[in-house]
C-alpha positions in Angstrom: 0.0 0.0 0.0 1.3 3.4 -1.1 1.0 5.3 2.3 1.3 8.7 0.5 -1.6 8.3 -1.7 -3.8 7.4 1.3 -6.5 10.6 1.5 -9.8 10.8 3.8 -12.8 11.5 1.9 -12.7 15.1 0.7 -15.7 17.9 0.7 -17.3 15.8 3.5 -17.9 18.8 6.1 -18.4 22.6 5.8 -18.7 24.8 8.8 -21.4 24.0 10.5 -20.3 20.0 10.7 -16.6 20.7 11.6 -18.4 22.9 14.6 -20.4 20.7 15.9 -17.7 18.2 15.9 -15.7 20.9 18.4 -18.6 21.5 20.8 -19.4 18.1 20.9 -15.8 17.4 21.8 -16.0 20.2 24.5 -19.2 18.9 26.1 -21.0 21.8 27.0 -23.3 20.3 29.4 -20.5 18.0 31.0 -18.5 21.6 31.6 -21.5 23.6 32.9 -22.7 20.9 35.7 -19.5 19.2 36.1 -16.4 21.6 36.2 -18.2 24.7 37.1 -19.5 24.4 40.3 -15.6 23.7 41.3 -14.7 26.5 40.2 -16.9 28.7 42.3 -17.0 26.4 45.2 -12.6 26.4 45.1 -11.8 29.4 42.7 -12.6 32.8 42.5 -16.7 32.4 43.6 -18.8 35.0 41.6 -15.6 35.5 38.9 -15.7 32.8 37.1 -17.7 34.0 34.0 -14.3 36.3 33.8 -12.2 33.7 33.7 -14.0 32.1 30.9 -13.7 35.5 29.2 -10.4 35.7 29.9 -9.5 31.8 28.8 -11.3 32.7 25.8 -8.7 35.3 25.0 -5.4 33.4 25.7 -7.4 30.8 23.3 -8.4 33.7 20.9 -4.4 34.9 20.2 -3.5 31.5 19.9 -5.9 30.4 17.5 -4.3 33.2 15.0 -0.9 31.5 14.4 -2.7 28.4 14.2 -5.3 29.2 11.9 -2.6 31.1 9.6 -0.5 27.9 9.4 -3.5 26.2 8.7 -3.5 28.0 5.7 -0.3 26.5 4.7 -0.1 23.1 6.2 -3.7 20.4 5.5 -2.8 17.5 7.5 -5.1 15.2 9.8 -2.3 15.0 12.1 -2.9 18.4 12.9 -0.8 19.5 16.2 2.3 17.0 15.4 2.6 18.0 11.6 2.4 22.0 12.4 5.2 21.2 15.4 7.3 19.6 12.8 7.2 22.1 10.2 8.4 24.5 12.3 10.2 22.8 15.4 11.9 19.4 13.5 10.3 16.1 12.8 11.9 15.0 16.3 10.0 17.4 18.0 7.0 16.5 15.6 6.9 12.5 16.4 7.6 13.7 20.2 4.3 16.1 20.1 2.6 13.3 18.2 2.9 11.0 21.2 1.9 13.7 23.5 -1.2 14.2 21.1 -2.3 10.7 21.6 -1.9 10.4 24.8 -4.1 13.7 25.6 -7.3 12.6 23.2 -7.1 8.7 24.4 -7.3 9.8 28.3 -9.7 12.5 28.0 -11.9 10.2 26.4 -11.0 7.4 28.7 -12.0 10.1 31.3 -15.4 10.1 29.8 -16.2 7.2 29.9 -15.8 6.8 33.5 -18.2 9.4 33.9 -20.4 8.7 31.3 -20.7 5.2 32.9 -21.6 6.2 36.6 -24.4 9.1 34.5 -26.1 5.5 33.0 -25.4 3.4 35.6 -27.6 5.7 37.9 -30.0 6.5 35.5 -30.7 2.9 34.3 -29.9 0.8 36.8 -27.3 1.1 39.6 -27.2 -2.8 39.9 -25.3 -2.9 36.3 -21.5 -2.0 36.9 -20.2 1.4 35.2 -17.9 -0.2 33.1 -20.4 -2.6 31.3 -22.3 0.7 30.1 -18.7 2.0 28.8 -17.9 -1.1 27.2 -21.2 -1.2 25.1 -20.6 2.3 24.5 -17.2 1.5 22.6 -18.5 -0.3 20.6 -21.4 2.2 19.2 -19.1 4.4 19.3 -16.6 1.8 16.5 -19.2 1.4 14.9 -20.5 5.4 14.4 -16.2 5.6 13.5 -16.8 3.3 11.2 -20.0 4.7 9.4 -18.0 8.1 8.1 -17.7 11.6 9.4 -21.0 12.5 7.8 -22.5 10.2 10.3 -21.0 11.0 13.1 -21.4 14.7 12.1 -25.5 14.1 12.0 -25.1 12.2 15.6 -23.4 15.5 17.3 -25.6 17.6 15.9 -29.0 16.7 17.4 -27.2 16.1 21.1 -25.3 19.5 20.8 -28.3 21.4 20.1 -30.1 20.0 22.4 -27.7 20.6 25.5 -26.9 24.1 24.3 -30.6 25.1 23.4 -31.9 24.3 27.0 -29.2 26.1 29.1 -29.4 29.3 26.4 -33.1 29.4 26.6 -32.4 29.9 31.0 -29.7 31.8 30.5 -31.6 34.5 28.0 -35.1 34.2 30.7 -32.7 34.9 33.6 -31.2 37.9 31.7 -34.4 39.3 31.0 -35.8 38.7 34.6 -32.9 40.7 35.7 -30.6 37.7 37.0 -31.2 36.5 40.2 -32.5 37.8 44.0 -29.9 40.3 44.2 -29.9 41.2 40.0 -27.2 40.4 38.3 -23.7 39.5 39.9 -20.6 41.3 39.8 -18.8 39.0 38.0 -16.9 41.3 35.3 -14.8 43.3 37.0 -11.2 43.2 38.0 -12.1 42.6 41.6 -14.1 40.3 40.9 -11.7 38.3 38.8 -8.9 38.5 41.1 -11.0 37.3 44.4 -10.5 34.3 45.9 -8.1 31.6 44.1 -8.6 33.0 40.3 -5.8 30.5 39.3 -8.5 27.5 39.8 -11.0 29.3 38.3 -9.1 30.0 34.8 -7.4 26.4 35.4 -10.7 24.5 35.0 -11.9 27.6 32.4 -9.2 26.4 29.8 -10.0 23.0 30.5 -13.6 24.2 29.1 -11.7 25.1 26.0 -10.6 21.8 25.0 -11.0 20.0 21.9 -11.4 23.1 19.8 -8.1 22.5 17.9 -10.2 19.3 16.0 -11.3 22.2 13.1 -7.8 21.7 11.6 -7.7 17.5 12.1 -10.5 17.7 9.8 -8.7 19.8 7.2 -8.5 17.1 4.5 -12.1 16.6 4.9 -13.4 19.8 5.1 -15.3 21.5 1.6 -12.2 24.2 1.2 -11.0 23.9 3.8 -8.3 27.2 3.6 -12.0 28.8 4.1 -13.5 26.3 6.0 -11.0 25.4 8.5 -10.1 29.3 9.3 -14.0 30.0 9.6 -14.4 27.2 12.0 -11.9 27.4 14.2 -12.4 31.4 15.1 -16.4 30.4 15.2 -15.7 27.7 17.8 -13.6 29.8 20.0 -15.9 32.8 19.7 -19.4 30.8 20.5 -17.8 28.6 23.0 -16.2 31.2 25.3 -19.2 33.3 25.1 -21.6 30.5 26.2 -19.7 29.2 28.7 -19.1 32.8 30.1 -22.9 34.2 29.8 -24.2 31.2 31.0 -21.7 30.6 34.2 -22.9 34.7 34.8 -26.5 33.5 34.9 -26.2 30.6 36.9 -24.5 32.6 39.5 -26.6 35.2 39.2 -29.8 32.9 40.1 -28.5 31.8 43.1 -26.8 35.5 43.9 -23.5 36.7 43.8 -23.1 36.5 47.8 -24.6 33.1 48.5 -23.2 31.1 45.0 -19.9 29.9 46.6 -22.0 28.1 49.5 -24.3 26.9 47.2 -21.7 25.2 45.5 -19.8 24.2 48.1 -23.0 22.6 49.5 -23.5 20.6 45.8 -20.3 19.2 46.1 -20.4 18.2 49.9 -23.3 16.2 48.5 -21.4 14.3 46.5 -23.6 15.7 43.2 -22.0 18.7 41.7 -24.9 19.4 39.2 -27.1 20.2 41.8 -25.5 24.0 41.6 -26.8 23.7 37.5 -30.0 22.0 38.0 -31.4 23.3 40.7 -32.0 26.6 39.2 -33.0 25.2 35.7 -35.6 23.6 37.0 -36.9 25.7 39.7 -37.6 28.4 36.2 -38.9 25.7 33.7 -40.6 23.1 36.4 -39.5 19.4 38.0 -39.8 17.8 34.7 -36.1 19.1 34.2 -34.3 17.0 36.6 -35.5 14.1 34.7 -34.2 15.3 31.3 -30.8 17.1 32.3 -29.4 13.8 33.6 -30.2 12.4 30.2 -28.4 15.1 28.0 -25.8 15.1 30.7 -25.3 11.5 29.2 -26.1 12.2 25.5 -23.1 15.2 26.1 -20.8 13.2 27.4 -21.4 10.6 24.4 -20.9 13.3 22.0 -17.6 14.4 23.3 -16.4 10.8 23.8 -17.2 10.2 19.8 -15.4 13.3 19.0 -12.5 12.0 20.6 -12.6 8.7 19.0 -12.4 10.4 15.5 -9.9 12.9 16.6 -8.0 10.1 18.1 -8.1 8.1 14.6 -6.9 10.4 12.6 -4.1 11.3 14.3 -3.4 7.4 14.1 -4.1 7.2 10.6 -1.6 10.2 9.7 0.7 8.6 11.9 0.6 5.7 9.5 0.8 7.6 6.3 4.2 9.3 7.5 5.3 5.9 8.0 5.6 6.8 12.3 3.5 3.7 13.2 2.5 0.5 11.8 0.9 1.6 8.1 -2.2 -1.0 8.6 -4.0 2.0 10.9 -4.1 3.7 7.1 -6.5 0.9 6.1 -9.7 2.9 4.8 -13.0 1.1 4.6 -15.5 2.0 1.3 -16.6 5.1 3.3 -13.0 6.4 3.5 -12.9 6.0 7.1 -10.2 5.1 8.9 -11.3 1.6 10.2 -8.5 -0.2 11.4 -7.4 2.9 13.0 -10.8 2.9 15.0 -10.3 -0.5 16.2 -7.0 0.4 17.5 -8.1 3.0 19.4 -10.6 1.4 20.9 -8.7 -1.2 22.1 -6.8 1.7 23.7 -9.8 2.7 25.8 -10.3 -0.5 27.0 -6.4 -0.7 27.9 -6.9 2.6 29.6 -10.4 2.4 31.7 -10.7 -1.4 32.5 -7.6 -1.6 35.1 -9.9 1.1 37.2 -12.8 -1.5 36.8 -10.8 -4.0 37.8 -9.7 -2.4 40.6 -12.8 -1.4 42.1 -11.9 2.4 41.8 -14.4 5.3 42.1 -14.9 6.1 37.9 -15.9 9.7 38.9 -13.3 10.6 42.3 -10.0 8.5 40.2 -10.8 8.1 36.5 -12.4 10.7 35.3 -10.7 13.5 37.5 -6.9 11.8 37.1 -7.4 11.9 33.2 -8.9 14.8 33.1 -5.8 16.5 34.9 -3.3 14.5 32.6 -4.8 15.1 29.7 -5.4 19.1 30.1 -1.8 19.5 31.0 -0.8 17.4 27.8 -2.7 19.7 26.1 -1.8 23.0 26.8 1.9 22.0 26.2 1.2 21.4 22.3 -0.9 24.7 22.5 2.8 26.0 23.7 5.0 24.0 21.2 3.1 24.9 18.3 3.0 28.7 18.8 6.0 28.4 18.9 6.2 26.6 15.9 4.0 29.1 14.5 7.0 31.8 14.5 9.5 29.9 13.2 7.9 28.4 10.6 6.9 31.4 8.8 10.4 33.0 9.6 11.8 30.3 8.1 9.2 29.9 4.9 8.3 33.8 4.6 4.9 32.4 3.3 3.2 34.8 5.4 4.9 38.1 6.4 1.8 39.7 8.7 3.1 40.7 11.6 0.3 39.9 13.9 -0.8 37.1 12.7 2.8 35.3 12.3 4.5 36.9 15.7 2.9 38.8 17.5 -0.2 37.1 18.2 1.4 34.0 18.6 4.2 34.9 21.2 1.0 36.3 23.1 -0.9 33.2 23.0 2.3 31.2 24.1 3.1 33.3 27.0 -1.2 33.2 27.6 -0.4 29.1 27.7 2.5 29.4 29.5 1.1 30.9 32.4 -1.7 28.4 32.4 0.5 25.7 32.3 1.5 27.1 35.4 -1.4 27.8 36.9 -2.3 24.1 35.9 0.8 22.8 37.5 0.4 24.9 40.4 -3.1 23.5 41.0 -3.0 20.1 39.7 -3.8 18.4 42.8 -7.3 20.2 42.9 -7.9 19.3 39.1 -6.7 15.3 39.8 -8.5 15.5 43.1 -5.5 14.6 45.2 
């Protein structure tokens, strides 16, 4: 088999479908209820909509040098091809591992708490794990189907998740927020309060998974328009959700009383108690039966995001002759099969030992991958702005100042300092 001739099926996705393929990947929902209420409870309290803001920034510059080497580079690989451009192949195959490694834990992070979501909403007799293993192979076989497929099975759970939580946010806004109005959340005080570090720590973790416009490159309808458009759309939509609707929330329970309000949720052992509770004391009790639900279908979507980021990192892997060229086996959809199989096999490797074990899926699984894989992320983030720089000092393809080095070196030293902030905090993100 000629490797280099290998190609994923072209003009697949446009905008829209490379989108949804990002906010499915960043599980709105699964951020909202789960990370969130940490953040008030341990962070900054009523701040945290400005650190979204501000994550979104650091995100923002970044996603200039990336998008304008996107331009210039169409690879599935992504992350490990733009790091090799401009760093050396060694760094390249080095970030390539890293990039693996950061997709196949946060989605074996997933699925240990997408299995304790179905286990107690089906039936708590029926072990975590055996809802995760039936869900790897739906989710094979959804791999397997093509990215139209899997495009059309993101959609209706994105929308869904996002529609409910917009509709509260936009009636709380227009009720005037909450028992004391609208909480200061905006301002510099209010940003700085508190531990801000935390809050911004799990507000880039929010971020994640946005960098899959430019793995889909190759099958994206122009994608020197396409990819560009997507990425800045994803960024854009996701930071200002995440913000407005972390600003409501707190606003509903009150700027003075939300940090014991979420401290209470987690002392119950149910964080999505702080996200719920108001939900569905504005659209009724019927709510607390259907949030658990799309908690689920959210975390599904991101976990099947992850699986086809995941194989096509594999699959260009193959076709630059770095691992075993078999993952480049396409099936008549021009999906990368094989590639699939192997990593599911890899989220078996990864989540059974935990089942095994006996271990908590939520307190060790979820939270230690969640940590591992943030941290693996945001150093690619670094390495490839930096990559950004010298690539285009090196090629001269693009001469713009801003959008070659000076937007760039802002978004590394933005990364940088969350790296630190990451590092500084890991404990709280691992839980111990």
């Amino acid at each position: 088999m000629d490797t280099k001739t290998v190609a994923l099926k072209p003009n697949a996705l446009g905008v829209l479908g490379i989108l949804f393929f990002v906010l499915s990947a960043q599980a709105p929902l699964t951020g909202i209820a789960g990370a969130m209420p940490i953040a008030i409870a341990l962070g900054n309290g009523p701040g945290v909509p400005a650190a979204y803001a501000v994550a979104g920034l650091v995100i923002l510059l970044f996603s200039v040098g990336f998008v304008a080497m996107g331009r210039h580079v169409v690879n599935a690989g992504a992350f490990y091809t733009y790091v090799g451009k401009g760093l050396g192949p060694t760094l390249g195959r080095i970030s390539a591992g890293v990039a693996l490694f950061a997709y196949c834990t946060i989605q074996a992070a997933m699925y240990g708490l997408y299995g304790a979501t179905l286990s107690s909403l089906i039936s708590p007799d029926v072990p975590w794990w055996i809802f995760a293993l039936v869900t790897m192979a739906i989710v094979q076989v959804l791999g397997a189907a093509g990215i139209e497929i899997g495009a059309r099975v993101l959609a209706v759970f994105v929308l869904a998740e996002f529609s409910i939580l917009l509709v509260f946010g936009v009636i709380t806004f227009f009720a005037g927020g909450g028992p004391e109005g609208f909480a200061d959340s905006f301002s510099p005080s209010a940003l700085l309060q508190g531990a801000p570090g935390v809050a911004l720590m799990f507000a880039v973790a929010s971020m994640f998974g946005f960098e899959a416009t430019a793995i889909y490159g190759e099958e994206a309808r122009e994608p020197r328009k396409t990819v560009p458009r997507a990425t800045y759309l994803a960024v854009v939509v996701v930071t200002v959700f995440f913000a407005f609707t972390s600003w409501m929330l707190v606003s509903a329970h009150g700027g003075s009383t939300a940090v014991d309000a979420a401290g209470a949720a987690l002392a119950s052992g149910d964080s999505t108690l702080f996200v719920f509770g108001p939900i569905a004391d504005l659209f009724g009790g019927w709510v607390n039966s259907v949030l658990p639900i799309l908690l689920a279908t959210s975390l599904f979507a991101g976990i099947l995001a992850f699986h086809n980021s995941a194989n096509r990192y594999l699959f260009s892997l193959g076709r630059d002759r770095l691992v075993h060229q078999r993952v480049c086996s396409l099936n008549q959809r021009q999906a990368p099969w094989f590639a699939g199989c192997v990593q599911s096999v890899i989220a078996v490797v990864l989540v059974m030992p935990f089942a095994l074990a006996g271990q908590d899926p939520v307190l060790t699984l979820f939270s230690w991958f969640s940590g591992v894989a943030v941290l693996a992320m945001m150093v690619l983030y670094f390495l490839t702005s930096i990559s950004v720089v010298a690539f285009f000092r090196r090629t001269r393809l693009d001469t713009r100042p801003w959008h070659t080095v000076i937007a760039p070196v802002l978004g590394a030293l933005g990364v940088a300092g969350a790296i630190v902030l990451i590092l500084a905090n890991f404990t709280t993100l691992t839980g111990g």
